[in-house]
N, C-alpha and C positions, 0 to 999 in steps of 0.2 A: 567352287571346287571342280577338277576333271573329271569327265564319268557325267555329269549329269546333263539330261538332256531332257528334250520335250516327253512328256508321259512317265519319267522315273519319277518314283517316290522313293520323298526325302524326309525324313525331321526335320524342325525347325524352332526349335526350346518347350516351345509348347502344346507341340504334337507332328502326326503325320501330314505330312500333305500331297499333292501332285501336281508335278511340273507342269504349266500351261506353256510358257514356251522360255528361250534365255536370250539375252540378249547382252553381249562384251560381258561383263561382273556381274551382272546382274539375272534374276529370274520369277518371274511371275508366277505364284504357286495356289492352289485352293485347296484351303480344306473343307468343313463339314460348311456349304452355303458361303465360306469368307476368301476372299479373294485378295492376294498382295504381293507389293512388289519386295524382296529381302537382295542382300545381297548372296552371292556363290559359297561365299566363306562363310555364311551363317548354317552351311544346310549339311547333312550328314545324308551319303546316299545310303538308303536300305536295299533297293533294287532298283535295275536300271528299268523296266517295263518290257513292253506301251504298258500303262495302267487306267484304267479309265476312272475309276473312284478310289477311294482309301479302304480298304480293304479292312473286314472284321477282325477280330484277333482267334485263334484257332488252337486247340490243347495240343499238347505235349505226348510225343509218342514215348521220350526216354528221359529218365530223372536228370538231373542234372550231374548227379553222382556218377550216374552210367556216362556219361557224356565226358565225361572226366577223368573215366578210368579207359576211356578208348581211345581219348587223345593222349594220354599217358605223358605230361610233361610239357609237349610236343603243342606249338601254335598250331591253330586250325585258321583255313580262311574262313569268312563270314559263309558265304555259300555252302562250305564244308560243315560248321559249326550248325548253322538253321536244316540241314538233309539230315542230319547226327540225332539232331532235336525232335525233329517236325519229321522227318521223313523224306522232303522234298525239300528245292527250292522257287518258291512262287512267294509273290506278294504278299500272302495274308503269313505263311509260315516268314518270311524274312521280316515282317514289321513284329512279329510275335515273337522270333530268335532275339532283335534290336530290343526289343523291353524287355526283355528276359534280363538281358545283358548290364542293361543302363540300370535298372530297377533291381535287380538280383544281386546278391552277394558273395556266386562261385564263379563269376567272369567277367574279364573285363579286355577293355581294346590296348592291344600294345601300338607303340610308335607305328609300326607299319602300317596298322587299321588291322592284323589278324586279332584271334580271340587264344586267349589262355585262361589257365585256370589261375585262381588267386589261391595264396596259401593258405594253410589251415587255419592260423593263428589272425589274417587280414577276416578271413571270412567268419571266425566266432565273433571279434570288433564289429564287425559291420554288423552280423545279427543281435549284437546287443544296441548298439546305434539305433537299428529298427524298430528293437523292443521297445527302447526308450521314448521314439519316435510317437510309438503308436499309445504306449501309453500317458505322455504329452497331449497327445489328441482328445484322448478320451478325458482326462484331467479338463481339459482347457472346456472340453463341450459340456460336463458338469459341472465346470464352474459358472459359463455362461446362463444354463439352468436356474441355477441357484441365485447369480445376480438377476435375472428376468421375475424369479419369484419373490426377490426380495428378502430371501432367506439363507444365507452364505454362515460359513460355520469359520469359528476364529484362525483355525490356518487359511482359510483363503484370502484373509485382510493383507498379505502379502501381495501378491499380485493384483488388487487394487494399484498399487503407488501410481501406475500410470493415468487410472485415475485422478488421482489426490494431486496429480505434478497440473492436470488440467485445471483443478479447482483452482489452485496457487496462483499460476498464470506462469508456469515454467515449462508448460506446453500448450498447442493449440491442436494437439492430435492424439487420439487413444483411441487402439484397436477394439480393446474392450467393449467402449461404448459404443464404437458402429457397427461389431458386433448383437449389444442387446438392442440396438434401434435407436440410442440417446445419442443427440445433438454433444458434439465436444465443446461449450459451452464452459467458461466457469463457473457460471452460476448454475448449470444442468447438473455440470460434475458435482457441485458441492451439495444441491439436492438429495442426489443419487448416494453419495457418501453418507449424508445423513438417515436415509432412509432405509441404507445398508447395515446401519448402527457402526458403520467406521472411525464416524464425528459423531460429535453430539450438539447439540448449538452454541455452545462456549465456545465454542474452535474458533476465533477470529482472523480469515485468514488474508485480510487485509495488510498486515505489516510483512508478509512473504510477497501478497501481491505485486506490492508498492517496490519491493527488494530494499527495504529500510531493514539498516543492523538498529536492533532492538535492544544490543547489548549495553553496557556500561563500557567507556573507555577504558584499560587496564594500562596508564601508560605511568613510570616513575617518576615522582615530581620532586624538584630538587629543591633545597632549601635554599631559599634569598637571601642574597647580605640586609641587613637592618638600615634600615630608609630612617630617619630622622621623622618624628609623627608629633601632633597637636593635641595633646593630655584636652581631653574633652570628655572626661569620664564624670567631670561634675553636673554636667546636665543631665535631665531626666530624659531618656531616648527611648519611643515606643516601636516594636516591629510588630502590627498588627498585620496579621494575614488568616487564611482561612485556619480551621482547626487541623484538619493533616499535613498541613503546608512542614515541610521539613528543610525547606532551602530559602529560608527569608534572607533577602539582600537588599533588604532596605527599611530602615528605620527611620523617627522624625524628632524631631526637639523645639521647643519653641521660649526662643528667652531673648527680652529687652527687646519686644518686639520684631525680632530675627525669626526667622523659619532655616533650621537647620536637618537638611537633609542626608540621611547617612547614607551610603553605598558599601556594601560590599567590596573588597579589594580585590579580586582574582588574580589582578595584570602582577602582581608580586611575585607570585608563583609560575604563571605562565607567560613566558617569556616570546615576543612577537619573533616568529620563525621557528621555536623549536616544535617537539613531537605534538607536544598537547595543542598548542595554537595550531598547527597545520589541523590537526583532528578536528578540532572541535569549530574552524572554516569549514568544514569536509558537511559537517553536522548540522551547521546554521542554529539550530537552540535545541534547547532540552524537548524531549518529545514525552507529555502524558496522555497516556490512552485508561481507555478505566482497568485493564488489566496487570498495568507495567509503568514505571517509569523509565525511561531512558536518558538519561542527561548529561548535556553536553560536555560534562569538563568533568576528570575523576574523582570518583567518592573522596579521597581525601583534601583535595580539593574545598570542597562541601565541606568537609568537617572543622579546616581550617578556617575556611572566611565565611563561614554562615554567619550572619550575625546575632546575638545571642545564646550563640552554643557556648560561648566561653561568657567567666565574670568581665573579662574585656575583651574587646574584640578591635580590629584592626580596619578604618574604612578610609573611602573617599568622601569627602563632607563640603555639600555645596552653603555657603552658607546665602539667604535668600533673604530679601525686603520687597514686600508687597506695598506699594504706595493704599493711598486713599482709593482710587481709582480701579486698583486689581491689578495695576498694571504690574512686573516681576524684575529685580536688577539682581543680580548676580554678584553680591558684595564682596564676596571671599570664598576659594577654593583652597582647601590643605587635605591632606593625609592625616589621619587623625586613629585616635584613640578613644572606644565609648564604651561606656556599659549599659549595656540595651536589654531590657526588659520585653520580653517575648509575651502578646495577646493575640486573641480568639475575638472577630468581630463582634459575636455579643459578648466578648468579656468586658466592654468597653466603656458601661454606665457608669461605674466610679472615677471615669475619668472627667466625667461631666463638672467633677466638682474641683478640679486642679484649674485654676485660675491660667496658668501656662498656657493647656491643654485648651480651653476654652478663647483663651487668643484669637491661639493659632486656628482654629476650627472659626472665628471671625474672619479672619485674614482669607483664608482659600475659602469660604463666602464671596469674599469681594473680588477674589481671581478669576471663581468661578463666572459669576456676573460679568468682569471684565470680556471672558471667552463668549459668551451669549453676546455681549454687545458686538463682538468683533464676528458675529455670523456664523458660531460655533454650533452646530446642525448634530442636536441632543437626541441619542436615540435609545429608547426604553424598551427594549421587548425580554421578553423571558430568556433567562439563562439561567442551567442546571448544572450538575457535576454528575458525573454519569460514573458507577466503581463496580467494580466487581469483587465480589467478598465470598471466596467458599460457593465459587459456582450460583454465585447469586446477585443479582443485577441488582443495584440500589441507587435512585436517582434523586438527588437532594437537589429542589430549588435555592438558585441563589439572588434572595431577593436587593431589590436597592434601598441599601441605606445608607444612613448620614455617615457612619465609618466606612463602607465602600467609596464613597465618592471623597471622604476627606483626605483621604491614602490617597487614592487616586488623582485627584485634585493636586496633592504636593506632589508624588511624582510626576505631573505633567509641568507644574511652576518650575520645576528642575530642569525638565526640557529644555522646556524655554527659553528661561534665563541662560544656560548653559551655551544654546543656539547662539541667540544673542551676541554673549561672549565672545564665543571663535567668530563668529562673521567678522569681526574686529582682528582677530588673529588674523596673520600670516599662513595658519598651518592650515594644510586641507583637512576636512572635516565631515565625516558622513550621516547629515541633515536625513529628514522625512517631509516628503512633500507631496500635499494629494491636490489635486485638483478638483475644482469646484462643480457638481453634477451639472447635467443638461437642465436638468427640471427640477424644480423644488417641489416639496409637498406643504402646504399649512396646517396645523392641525398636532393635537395631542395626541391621537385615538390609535389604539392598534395597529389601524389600517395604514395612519401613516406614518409610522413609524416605522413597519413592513415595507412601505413604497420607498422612506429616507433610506432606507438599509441599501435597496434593490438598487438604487440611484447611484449610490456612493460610490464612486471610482477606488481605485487600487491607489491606495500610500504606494514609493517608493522613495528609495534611497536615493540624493542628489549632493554631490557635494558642492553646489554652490549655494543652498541654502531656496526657502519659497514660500507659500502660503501652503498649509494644511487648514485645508476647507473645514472638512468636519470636528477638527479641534478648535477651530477659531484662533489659529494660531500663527506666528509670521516673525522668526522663522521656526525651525521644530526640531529635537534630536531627541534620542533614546540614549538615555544614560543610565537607566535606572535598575536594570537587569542584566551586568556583566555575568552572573552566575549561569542564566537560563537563554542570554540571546548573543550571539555575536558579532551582531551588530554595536552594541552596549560595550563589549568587551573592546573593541576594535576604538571605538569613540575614548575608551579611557588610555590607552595607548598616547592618545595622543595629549589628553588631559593632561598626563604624569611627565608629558616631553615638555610642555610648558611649567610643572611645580620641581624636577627635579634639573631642568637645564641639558635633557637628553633629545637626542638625534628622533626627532616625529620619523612617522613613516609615511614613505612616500606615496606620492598619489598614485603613481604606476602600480604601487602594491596595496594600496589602498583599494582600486578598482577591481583589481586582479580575484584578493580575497570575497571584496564583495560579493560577487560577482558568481562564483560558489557557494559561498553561504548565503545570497539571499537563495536561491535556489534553490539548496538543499533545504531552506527554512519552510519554503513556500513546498516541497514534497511531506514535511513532517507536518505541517498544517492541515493539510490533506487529507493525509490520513490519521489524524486524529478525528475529524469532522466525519469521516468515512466510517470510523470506528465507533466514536458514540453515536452515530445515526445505526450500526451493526447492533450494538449493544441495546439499543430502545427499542429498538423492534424486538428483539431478544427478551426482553422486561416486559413486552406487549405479551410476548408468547405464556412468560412465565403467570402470565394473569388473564388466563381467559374469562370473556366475559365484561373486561373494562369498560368503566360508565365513566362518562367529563362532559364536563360541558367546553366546547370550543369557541372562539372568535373567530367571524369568518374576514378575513385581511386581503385577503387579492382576489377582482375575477378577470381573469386573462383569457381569452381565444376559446371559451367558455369551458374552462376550466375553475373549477373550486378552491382554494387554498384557505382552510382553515388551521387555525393555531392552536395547539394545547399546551397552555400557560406552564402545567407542573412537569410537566413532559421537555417543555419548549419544543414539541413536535410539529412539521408541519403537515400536514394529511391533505393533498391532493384527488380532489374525484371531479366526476362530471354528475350533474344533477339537471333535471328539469324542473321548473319552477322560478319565482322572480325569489332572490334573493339580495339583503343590502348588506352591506362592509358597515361590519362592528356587530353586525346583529350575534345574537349566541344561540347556538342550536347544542341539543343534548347530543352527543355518539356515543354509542355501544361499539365494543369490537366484536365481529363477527365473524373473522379470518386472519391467517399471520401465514405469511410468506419468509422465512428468516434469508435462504439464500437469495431470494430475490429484493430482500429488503424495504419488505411491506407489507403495509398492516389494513384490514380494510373497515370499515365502522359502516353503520347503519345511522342513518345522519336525520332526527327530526328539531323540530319545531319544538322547542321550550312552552310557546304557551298555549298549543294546542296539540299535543304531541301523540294524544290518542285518534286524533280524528284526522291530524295532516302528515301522517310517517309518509318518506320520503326513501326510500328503498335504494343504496349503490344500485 
């Protein structure tokens, strides 16, 4: 700006300064010890000098009132305006007139840089602006108080959010917190939330984290024209799944030595390209967390093709011959019609005595054995169902038995066969194929079966078809879950383009979808595993004091990794001491971390445990 020269003081946004020297646009100014360079247009001159320091600020000879009633209307200069004020004009009265001015609300600078008065009605606004201002201040530093003491009363749960957006992961910044001195962490935030009584530890905030809709699809499902179906309602067909299970999509029958597997229809309803099939790519499979279901394809949906829910039901039906050998041929594919009888795994001893039933439970015997012959890498460790019920964590082991594995066992012979099948087709087709680990493990024991886990590479999707290591199988597809995977659903697409003589879908869009929905499958997996790991520590809390006994299964870069079977929990420490894999040592919990997602145990020696504790 003009005017300004070496030794005038200027403002400069964040206070007074003085000119050290200018240079073209430019000028060199210090304030209290800080020295810099600004540009000319940044600076507002207060007075031109020489100045040697920044001058103190100095009272008021005449109110502001009086100052107002003597310019009468009438612009003052700056100079005029600070002599009016102050009595003179010198550096400490002209930096003291300039705050008056900039800071006060009966003056202000007109275009020319003179001083006028503001009107009545600007300056009552402004002094309530101020009011509000200051009482804003005083607000914000009681409430900082109150978050510092951990003590905040339920109107201030409002101005949290910016908190709670940190917990979430919908920020990485909040003033608040570096206000009381917490790190803007998620995990700090969610602490801090908890310990504010904002949250409470039901809050899982995992599926905001992740930015998963959690919601149900709400999309209208049209009704299909009637497909021509295969009256299969004379066979005995069992949908065995767990006892909450509400979405069975698959059923078994076993006659004349046949193994008939039923499927769920969905692809009836949702039509490849429209709303729901774009959706439910989008979604990759149904998401269960133990506090919510989520699933992939709309409730009515579900209600239509479940199987069981009706006295008939409407399926895909692979029909299946296991030789002597285990080995699986794919005899027959139709569109079918069944009436399926809905079971609860231990509902399932009286079935022991139906000769059918008892078959086909030989036959996927022999499949099973076939998959072991062919390198099938069996792995046993604990799995739980983790629920929440009325704010209360319930975790039910699910242990292995002979109806987990017979279910299990058929829908994998259905893969197979299925695989099989299309490699033979023409149409592309989207296979599972994992490859075979670097390293094996030998052994039944925990420990390896912990290492077989660790080892195991990632399945993926291939449409030319390959070896799934760990199934012992060659080739491999998922057909068996068009209700919950979309992988399944996509495969049957293509099934019905070969039963009803329609247009497959191409690979270009075969890729395309995949491609999304494995992705969004592999985000919802995620965060389920994130969630019942949320929710066990959550279950630890609710149980202070817990005693188990663990298996200890890996030691890594001297790192502990013990296993709790009912839990399927795995508890990570470092200890000193010689310790061997498989041994079982007692833990006590002694601590629970919930936002951090950990729980800490006091970890002895089973058969000496009074005389060798072993202290985290």
């Amino acid at each position: 700006m003009s005017g300004v020269s070496e030794g005038a003081l200027v403002f400069c946004r964040d206070g007074a300064y003085i000119v050290k020297s200018v240079s073209g646009s430019k000028a060199v100014i210090k304030g209290s010890g800080n020295e810099k360079t600004v540009k000319l247009k940044e600076l507002s001159l207060i007075h031109p000098g020489a100045v040697a320091s920044v001058p103190e600020i100095v009272p008021a000879e005449s109110s502001c009132e009086e100052v107002a009633l003597l310019a009468d209307g009438e612009p003052l200069s700056f100079a005029d305006f600070a002599a009016l004020m102050f009595g003179n004009f010198t550096p400490a009265s002209a930096l003291s007139a300039y705050l008056e001015i900039v800071d006060g609300v009966w003056f202000v600078f007109d275009s020319d840089g003179n001083v006028v008065c503001r009107e009545e009605s600007e300056r009552v606004a402004l002094v309530a602006e101020h009011e509000a201002k200051e009482a804003e201040k005083l607000r914000r530093a009681q409430l900082i108080e109150c978050v510092r003491a951990r003590a905040i009363e339920e109107g201030d749960k409002v101005y949290l959010r910016e908190v709670e957006s940190v917990a979430l992961g919908k920020s990485e910044n909040s003033k608040l917190m570096r206000e009381v001195g917490v790190e803007a962490t998620a995990e700090k935030a969610h602490k801090l939330l908890l310990e504010l009584g904002v949250w409470d530890i039901m809050r899982n905030p995992w599926p905001e984290r992740m930015k998963e809709d959690t919601a149900a699809p709400e999309i209208a499902v049209d009704i299909p024209e009637t497909v021509e179906r295969v009256d299969l309602t004379h066979l005995e067909a069992w949908a065995i799944d767990d006892k909450s299970s509400n979405d069975p999509d698959d059923a078994m029958s076993f006659a004349d030595g046949l193994l008939y597997v039923h499927i769920a229809d969905p692809a009836e309803y949702v039509k490849f390209g429209g709303e729901i099939e774009r959706e439910a790519s989008l979604r990759g499979e149904s998401l269960y967390l133990p506090e919510l279901l989520s699933p992939m394809l709309p409730e009515e949906i579900r209600l239509k093709c479940a199987l069981g829910l009706e006295k008939v039901s409407n399926a895909m039906t692979f029909v299946l011959k296991i030789d002597d050998d285990g080995d699986v041929t794919l005899e027959k594919m139709v569109l079918s019609k069944v009436a399926v009888t809905r079971l609860a795994y231990e509902d399932c001893a009286p079935l022991l005595e139906n000769p059918d039933f008892a078959a086909m439970q030989e036959s996927l015997e022999r499949f099973r054995n076939f998959r072991v012959a062919n390198g099938a890498r069996l792995i046993r460790l604990p799995e739980v169902k983790v629920k929440v019920c009325n704010d209360v964590v319930e975790i039910t082991p699910l242990p292995i038995t002979f109806e987990r594995e017979l279910v299990a066992n058929a829908m994998l012979a259905a893969g197979y066969a299925v695989a099989k099948y299309m490699i033979e087709s023409e149409i592309n087709f989207p296979f599972v194929v994992q490859a075979a680990p670097d390293e094996e493990s030998e052994g039944e024991t925990l420990s390896v079966m912990f290492a077989r886990r660790r080892t195991s590479k990632v399945g993926v999707v291939d449409f030319r078809g390959g070896l799934h290591s760990g199934l012992g199988l060659e080739p491999y597809s998922r057909v068996t879950s068009p209700l919950r995977r979309y992988a399944d659903l996509l495969a049957h697409y293509q099934l019905r383009s070969l039963l009803l003589g329609t247009e497959p879908v191409s690979y270009e869009e075969l890729e395309s979808r995949m491609t999304y929905a494995e992705n969004a499958a592999a985000s919802r997996r995620k965060l389920e595993k994130y969630s019942n790991e949320y929710y066990t520590v959550v279950y630890l809390a609710q149980h202070p004091g817990y005693e188990t006994v663990a298996t200890l299964v890996a030691k890594q870069n001297g790192q502990l990794t013990f296993m709790i079977p009912e839990l399927a929990y795995e508890y990570k420490c470092r200890l000193q001491g010689r310790f061997e894999l498989d041994e079982e040592f007692k833990l006590v919990l002694t601590a629970v971390d919930v936002p951090a997602m950990r729980a800490v145990f006091k970890v002895s020696r089973i058969e000496a445990e009074d005389k060798n504790d072993e202290k985290i």
